[in-house]
C-alpha positions in Angstrom: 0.0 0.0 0.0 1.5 3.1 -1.4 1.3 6.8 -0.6 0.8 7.7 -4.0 -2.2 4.9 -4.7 -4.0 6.5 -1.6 -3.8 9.9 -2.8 -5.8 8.9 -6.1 -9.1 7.7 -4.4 -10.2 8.1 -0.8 -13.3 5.6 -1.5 -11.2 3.3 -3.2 -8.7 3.3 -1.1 -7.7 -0.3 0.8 -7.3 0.2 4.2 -5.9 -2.4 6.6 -7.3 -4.6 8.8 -6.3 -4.4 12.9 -3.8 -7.1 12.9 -2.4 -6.4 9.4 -1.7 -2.5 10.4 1.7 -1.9 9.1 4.1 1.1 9.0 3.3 1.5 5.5 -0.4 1.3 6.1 -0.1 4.2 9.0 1.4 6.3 6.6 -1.1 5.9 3.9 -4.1 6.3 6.5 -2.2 9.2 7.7 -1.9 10.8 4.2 -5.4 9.8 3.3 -6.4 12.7 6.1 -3.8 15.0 4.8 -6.4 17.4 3.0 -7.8 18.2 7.4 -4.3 18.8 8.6 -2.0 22.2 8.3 0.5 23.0 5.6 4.1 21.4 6.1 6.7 23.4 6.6 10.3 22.3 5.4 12.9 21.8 8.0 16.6 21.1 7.7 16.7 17.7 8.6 20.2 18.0 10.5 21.2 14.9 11.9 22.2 14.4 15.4 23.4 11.6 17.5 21.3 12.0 20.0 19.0 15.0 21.6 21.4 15.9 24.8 23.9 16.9 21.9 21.7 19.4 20.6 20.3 20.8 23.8 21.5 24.1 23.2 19.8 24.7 20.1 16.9 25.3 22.4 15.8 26.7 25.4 12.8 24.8 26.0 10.9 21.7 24.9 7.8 20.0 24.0 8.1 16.0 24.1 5.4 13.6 22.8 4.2 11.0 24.7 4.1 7.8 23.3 6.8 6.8 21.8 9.1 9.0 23.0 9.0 8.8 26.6 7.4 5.3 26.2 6.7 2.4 24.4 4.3 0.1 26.1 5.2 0.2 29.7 8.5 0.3 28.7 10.6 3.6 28.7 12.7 4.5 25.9 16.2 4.1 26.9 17.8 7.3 27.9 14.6 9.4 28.7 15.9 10.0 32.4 19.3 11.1 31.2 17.7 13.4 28.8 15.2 14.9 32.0 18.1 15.2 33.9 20.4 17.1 31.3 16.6 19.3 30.3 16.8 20.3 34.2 20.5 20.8 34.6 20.8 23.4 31.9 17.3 25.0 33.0 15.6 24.2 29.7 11.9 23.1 30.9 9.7 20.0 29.7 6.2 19.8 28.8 4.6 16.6 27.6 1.8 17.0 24.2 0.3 13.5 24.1 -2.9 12.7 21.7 -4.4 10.5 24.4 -8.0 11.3 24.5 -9.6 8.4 26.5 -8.5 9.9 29.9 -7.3 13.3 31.8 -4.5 14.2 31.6 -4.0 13.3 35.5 -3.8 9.9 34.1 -0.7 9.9 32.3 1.1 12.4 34.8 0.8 9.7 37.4 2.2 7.0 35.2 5.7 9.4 34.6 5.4 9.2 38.8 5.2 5.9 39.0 8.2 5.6 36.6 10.0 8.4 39.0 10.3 10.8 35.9 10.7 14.4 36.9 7.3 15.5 34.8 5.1 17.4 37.1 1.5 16.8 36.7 0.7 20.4 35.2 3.2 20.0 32.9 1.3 17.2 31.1 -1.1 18.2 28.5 -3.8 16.3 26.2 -5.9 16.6 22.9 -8.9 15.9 25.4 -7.8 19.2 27.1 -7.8 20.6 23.4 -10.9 19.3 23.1 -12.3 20.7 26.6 -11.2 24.2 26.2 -12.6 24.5 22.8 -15.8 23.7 24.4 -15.7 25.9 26.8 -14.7 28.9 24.9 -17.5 27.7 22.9 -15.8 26.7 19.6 -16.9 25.2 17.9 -20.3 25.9 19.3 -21.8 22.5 18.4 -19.7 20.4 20.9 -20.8 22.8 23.8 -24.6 23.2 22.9 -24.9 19.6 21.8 -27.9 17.8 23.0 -26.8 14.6 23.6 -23.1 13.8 22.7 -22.6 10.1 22.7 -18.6 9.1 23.9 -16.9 6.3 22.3 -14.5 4.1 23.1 -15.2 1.5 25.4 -12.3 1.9 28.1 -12.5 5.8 28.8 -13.4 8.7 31.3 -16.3 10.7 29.4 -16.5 14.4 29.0 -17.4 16.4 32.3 -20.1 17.7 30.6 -24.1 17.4 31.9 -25.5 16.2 28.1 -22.9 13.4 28.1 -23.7 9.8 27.3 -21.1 7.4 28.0 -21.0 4.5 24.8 -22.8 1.5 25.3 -23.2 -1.3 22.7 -27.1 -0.7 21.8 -29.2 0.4 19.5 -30.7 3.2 22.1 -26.9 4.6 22.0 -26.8 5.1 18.4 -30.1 6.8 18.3 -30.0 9.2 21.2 -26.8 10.7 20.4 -26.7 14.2 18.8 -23.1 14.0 17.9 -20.1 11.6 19.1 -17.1 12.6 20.6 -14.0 9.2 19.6 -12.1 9.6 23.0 -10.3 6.5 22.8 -9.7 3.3 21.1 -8.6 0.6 23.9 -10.9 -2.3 23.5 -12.9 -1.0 20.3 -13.5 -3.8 18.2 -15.1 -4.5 14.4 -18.2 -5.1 15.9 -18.1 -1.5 17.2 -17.0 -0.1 14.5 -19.6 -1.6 12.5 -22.3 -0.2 15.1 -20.9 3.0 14.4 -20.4 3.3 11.2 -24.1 2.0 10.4 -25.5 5.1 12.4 -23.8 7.4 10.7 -25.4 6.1 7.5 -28.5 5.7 8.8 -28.3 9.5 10.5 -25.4 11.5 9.5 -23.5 13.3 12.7 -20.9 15.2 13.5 -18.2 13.6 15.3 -15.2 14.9 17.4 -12.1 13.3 16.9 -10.4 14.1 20.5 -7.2 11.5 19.5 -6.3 11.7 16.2 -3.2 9.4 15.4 -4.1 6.6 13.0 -1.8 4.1 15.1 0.2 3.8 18.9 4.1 2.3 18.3 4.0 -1.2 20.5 6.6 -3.7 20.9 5.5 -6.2 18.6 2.9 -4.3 16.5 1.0 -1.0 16.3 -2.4 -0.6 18.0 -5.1 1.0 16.2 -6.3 4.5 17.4 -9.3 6.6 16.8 -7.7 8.0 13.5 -7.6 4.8 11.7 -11.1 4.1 13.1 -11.8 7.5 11.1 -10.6 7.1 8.3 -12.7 3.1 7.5 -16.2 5.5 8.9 -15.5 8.5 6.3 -15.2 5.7 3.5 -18.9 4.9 3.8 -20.3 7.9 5.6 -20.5 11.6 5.0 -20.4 13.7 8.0 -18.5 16.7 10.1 -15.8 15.7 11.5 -13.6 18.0 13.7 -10.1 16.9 14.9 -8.3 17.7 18.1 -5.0 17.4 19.2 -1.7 17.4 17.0 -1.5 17.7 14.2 -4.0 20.9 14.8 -2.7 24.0 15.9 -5.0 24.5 19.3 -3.0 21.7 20.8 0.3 23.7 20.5 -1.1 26.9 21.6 -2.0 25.3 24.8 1.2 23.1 25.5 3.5 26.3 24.6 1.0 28.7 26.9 1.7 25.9 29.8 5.4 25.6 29.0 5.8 29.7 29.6 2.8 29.7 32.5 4.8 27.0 34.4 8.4 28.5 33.4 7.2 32.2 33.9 8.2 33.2 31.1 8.3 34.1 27.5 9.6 31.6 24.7 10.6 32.4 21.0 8.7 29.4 19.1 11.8 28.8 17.2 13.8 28.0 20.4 11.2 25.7 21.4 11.4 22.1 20.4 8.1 19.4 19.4 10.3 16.4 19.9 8.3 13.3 18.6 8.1 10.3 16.5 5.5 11.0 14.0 5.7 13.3 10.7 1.9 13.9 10.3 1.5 14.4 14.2 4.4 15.9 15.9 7.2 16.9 13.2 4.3 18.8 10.8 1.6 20.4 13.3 5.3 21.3 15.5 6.6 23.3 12.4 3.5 25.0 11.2 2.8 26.3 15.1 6.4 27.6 14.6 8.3 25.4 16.5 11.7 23.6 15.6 10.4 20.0 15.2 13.2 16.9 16.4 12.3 13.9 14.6 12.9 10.7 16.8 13.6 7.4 15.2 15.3 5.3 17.2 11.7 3.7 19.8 8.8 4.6 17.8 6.4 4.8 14.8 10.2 4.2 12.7 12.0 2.4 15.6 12.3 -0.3 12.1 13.5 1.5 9.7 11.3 3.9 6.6 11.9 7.7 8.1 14.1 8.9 5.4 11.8 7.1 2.9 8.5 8.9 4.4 9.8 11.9 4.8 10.9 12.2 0.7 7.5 10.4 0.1 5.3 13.1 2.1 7.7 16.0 1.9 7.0 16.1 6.2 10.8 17.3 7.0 12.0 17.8 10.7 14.5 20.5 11.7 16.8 17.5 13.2 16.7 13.7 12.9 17.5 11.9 15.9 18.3 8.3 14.9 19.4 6.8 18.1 17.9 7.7 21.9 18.9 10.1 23.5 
């Protein structure tokens, strides 16, 4: 499955199934959503041995989650030395994760429990995207939303009063005004097919709170609310709004916590989005402004395929980081 070949037909397009979900297949999903994501903006695509080297080309930074703090409930090797070196030269650390099934709260007390220095505040989420967009009341449909219906069948629904959490049934589907993906652990084909038959039955808008199309494992990528995305806009037309990177909101609110919790100001172009994805971190990173680091060595191209992704999507990071840290 090519790149190209997606680009020619969305409705013809062959997607993957679950188990079958390979790097080649991310990319093409990912690419398949390209027309909803911002303009990429070309980077240098300096190599470095490893991101303590370069720690002076910035003075503060922005990691990713998944992938590049962890991978499972595994660290990556060398995230502590890289805290540590972040702290030493007074260069602070926010976390920008996609994960929309829980709070924030949720992954900050999973860096304690690995003893990283990552304060809780310092964590934060496409569901907070999500949140604050409802609260400042854009886009007005989330917020004013009779019934919003929350997928995913391992999450925290949204703390809001017209709220109903996913169940499997047929009342579900009909009740809901609009649904709001949150998360992806434990959704299965027989969900998906639920889901995607409402929307053709009753067309709906639907909030995307996580959208990367897959999660880096040990043995194989897990499938996230993107990919779930893109197999329901194949047979159903309806609005869909994103959250989280690639989309500039999400970046607005890490760097505005990165200078609340630092007090003070940051030139975007001395702040780094350090992640493993192009579509995600490397291109919403550089159009928000920032210098974008490009990890390779525990992630989505812990095998191999960057440098052949990034000429085949024309997504170029400021620095390539091949190994850890």
């Amino acid at each position: 499955m090519t790149i190209t070949q997606q680009d020619q037909s969305w409705q013809q397009a062959k997607i993957p199934a679950p188990a079958a979900l390979d790097l080649a297949g991310v990319m093409a999903i990912y690419e398949m959503q390209r027309r909803y994501m911002p303009q990429a903006v070309s980077g240098g695509a300096r190599q470095a041995g490893g991101l303590i080297d370069i720690l002076a080309e910035f003075d503060a930074l922005i990691l990713d989650g998944y992938g590049v703090i962890n991978v499972g409930n595994g660290l990556v090797a060398g995230i502590d030395a890289l805290l540590d070196a972040a702290c030493q030269q007074n260069k602070p650390v926010v976390v920008l994760t996609n994960g929309g099934s829980f709070e924030a709260g949720v992954a900050a007390q999973k860096y304690a429990d690995w003893d990283l220095p990552i304060a809780a505040a310092a964590v934060v989420s496409s569901r907070d995207a999500m949140v604050a967009a409802s609260d400042e009341g854009a886009p007005a449909a989330l917020a004013n939303t009779a019934v919003i219906g929350c997928l995913g069948g391992v999450v925290t629904p949204l703390p809001f009063s017209h709220v109903q959490p996913y169940e499997n049934t047929e009342n579900f589907w009909q009740t809901a005004d609009a649904f709001a993906f949150l998360g992806a652990i434990d959704w299965t084909i027989d969900d998906q097919t639920a889901f995607e038959a409402a929307l053709i039955a009753r067309p709906r808008p639907v909030f995307v709170a996580n959208p990367d199309v897959a999660a880096p494992h040990e043995d194989r990528f897990s499938t996230e609310p993107g990919y779930w995305m893109a197999r329901a806009m194949q047979v159903a037309k309806m609005p869909v709004r994103w959250y989280g990177k690639p989309y500039r909101p999400a970046f607005a609110m890490a760097l505005d916590r990165l200078q609340k919790l630092a007090g003070r100001n940051f030139d975007r172009r001395r702040v780094a989005m350090v992640g493993d994805s192009l579509h995600t971190d490397i291109l919403g990173g550089g159009a928000a402004g920032l210098q974008t680091v490009l990890i390779t060595g525990a992630g989505l191209f812990r095998e191999g395929g960057a440098t052949q992704f990034i000429a085949a999507t024309g997504i170029q990071p400021d620095w390539i980081v091949p190994g850890h840290y």
